[in-house]
Phi, psi and omega in degrees: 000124172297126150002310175258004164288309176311291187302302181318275178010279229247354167260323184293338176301273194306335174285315167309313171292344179279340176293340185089333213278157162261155185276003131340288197293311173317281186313308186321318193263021130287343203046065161218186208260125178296352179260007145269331191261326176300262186330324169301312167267347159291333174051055180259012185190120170270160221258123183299163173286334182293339200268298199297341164328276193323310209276326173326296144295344152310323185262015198045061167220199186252100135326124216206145192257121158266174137278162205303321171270042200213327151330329164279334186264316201282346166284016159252336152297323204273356176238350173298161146308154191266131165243127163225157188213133164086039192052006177232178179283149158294136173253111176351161192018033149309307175272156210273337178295343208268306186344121137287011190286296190303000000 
């Protein structure tokens, strides 16, 4: 499996279970066969683009072009834990230690 077959794989994995969603439910609202959404995560079938679209939206989320050097920080937003304070995501100097006034 390519390398990038592998990361789609294991993000359509990982959104989903974070989602509650089953790989039942994922097909039912695709209209496929749940042993395609299996094969798909597994990354034992490679994914058309139009398809991973569908499933990506299925799933809230945007598929997107980074620039390269733009990849570690944006795979450390999608895999940090979500903290959140105040109704937002945490931010640097957010917290009262960050602060330099004190």
């Amino acid at each position: 499996m390519t390398n990038l077959v592998s990361d789609f794989a294991r993000a359509i994995r990982v959104q989903r279970n974070r989602r509650g969603i089953s790989q039942l439910e994922l097909g039912e609202r695709l209209k496929m066969p749940q042993s395609q959404i299996a094969r798909f995560e597994a990354g034992e079938r490679d994914i058309r683009l139009s398809t991973l679209m569908e499933i990506a939206r299925a799933l809230d989320l945007e598929p997107m072009l980074v620039p390269k050097r733009l990849i570690p920080a944006v795979r450390y937003m999608i895999d940090a834990p979500e903290q959140r304070t105040a109704g937002g995501p945490r931010l640097v100097g957010n917290d009262p230690e960050d602060r330099d006034d004190e």
